[in-house]
C-alpha positions in Angstrom: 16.6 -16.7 -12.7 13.3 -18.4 -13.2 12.6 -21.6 -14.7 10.3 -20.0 -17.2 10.4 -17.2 -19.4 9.4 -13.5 -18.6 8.2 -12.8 -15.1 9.9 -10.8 -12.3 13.6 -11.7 -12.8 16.7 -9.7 -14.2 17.3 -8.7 -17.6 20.7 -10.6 -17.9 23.6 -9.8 -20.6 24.2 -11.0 -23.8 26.6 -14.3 -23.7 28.9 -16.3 -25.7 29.4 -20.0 -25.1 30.7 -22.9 -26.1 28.9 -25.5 -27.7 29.3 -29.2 -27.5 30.8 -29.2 -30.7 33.5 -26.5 -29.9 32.1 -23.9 -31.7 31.1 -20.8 -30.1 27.6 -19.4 -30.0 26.1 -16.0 -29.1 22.7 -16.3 -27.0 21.0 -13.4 -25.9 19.3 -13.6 -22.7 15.7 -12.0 -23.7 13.6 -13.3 -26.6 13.7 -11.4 -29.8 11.0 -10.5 -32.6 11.3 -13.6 -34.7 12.8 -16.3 -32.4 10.8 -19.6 -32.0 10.3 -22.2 -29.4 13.6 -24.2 -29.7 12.0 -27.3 -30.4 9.7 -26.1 -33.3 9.0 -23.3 -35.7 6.3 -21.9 -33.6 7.3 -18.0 -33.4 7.3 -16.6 -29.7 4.1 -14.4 -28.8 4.6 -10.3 -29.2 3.9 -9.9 -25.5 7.1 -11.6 -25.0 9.9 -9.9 -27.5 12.7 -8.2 -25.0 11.6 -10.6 -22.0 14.3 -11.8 -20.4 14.7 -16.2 -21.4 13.9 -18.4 -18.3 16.4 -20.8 -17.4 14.4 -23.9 -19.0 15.4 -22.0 -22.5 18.4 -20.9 -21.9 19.6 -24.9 -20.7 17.5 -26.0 -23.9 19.3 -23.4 -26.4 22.3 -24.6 -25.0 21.4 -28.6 -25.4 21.5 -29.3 -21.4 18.1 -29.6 -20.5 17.0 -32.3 -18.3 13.3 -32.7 -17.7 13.8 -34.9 -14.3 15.6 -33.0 -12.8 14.2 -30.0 -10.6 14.9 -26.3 -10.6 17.0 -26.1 -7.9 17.4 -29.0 -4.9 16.6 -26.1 -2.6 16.6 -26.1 1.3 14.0 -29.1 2.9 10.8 -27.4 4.4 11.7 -25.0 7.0 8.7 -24.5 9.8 8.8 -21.4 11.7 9.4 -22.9 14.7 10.0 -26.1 16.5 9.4 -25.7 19.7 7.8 -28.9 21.1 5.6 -28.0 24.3 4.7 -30.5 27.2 3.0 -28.7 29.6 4.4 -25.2 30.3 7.8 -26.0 29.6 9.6 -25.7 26.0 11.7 -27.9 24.9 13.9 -26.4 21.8 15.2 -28.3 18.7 18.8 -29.1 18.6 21.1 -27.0 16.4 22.3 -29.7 14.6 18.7 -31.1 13.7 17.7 -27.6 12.6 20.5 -27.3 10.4 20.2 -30.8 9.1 16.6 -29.9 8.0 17.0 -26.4 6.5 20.2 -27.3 4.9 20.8 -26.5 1.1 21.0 -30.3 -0.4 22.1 -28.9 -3.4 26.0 -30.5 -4.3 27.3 -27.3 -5.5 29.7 -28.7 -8.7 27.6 -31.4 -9.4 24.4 -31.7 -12.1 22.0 -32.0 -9.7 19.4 -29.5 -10.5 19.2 -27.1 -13.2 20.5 -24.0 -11.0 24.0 -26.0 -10.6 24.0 -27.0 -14.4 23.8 -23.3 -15.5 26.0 -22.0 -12.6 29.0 -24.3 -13.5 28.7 -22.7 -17.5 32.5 -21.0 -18.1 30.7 -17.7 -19.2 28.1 -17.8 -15.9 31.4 -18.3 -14.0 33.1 -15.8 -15.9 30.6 -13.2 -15.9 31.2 -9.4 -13.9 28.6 -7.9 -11.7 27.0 -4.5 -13.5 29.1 -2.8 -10.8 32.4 -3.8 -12.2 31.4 -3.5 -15.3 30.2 0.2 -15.0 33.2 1.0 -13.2 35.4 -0.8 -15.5 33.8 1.5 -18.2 34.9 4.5 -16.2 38.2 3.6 -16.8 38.8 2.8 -12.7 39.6 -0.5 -10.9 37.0 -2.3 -8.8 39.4 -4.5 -6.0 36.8 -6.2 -3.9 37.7 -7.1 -0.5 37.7 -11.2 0.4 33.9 -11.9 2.5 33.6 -11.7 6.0 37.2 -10.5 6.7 36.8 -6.8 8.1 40.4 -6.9 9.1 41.8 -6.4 5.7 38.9 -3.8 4.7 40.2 -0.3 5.0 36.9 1.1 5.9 36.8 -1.1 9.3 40.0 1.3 10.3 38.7 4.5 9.6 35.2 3.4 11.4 37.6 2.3 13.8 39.0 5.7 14.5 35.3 7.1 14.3 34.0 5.4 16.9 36.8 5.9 19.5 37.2 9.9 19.1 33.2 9.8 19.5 33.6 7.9 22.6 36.1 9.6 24.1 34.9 13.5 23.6 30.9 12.8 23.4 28.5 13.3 26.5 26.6 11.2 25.5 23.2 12.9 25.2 21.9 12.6 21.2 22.2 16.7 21.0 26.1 16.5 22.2 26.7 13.1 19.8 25.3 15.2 16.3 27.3 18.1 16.8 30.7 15.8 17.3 29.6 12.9 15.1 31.0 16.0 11.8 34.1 16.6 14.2 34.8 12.8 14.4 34.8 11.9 11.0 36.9 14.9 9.9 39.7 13.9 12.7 40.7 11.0 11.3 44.3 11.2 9.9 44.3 10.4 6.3 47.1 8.4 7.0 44.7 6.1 8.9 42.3 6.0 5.7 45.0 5.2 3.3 
């Protein structure tokens, strides 16, 4: 999301949250034809109506907006390279000091920037990928695998399978691997894949 309105960022959904008297508000998440700037009566400019809200407005609707603070703490300046040469040999930075320097120094739960202000909102936190929500609509399930643990995804066994009845009956030429690559993936028990 930018910090200002319009742009090249997502068309976000409609919300509902709660204000810092209790009650709940709606806030739609592009302008409309007849909102005004949120600290005056000035009306927003045509070209803007159905533009999706930049965070600045959406943190101002919502009566969080801190002018010093930044976007978003970000990552420190990354060079392409620091490889420091003396003579003709190399001598590479350390892991460690590379990761100290590109590190994210944003405190992720804490109000340090706007990006973690808006992120730590219930219904920003609460809110379901268009994926889940399409399929949701469909009247399916959507069960989403934890990260990074291809043990527990089903897939990985049936890739699994794949790649070993390739390996065992190709010839390894690229002629011999597209006729049994369709043969492979059709020998794969579907006890395996459930």
């Amino acid at each position: 999301m930018n910090l200002s309105p319009a742009g090249k960022q997502p068309l976000m959904q409609d919300t509902v949250f709660r204000g810092q008297d209790g009650q709940l508000y709606p806030q739609s998440m592009a302008f409309r034809r007849g909102d005004t700037l949120w600290d005056s009566n000035i009306p927003i400019l045509e070209e803007c109506v159905n533009k999706p809200k930049g965070m600045k407005s959406v943190l101002q609707e919502r009566g969080l907006w801190r002018p010093d603070l930044l976007k978003q703490c970000g990552r420190a300046k990354d060079r392409k390279s620091r490889n420091l040469g003396y003579g003709d040999r190399l001598f590479e930075e350390e892991m460690g000091d590379y990761e100290a320097r590109t590190a994210d120094r944003c405190e992720i739960g804490k109000a340090c920037c706007h990006l973690r202000i808006l992120e730590a909102q219930p219904d920003f936190l609460e809110e379901k990928s268009m994926l889940e929500t399409v399929v949701n609509a469909a009247g399916h399930e959507v069960i989403f695998y934890p990260k990074f643990h291809c043990e527990l995804n089903y897939i990985e066994y049936y890739w699994g399978a794949v790649n070993r009845y390739t390996r065992a009956n190709c010839q390894y030429s690229f002629p011999e691997l597209e006729k049994i690559l369709f043969v492979a993936l059709d020998s794969v028990a579907l006890k395996t894949i459930r």
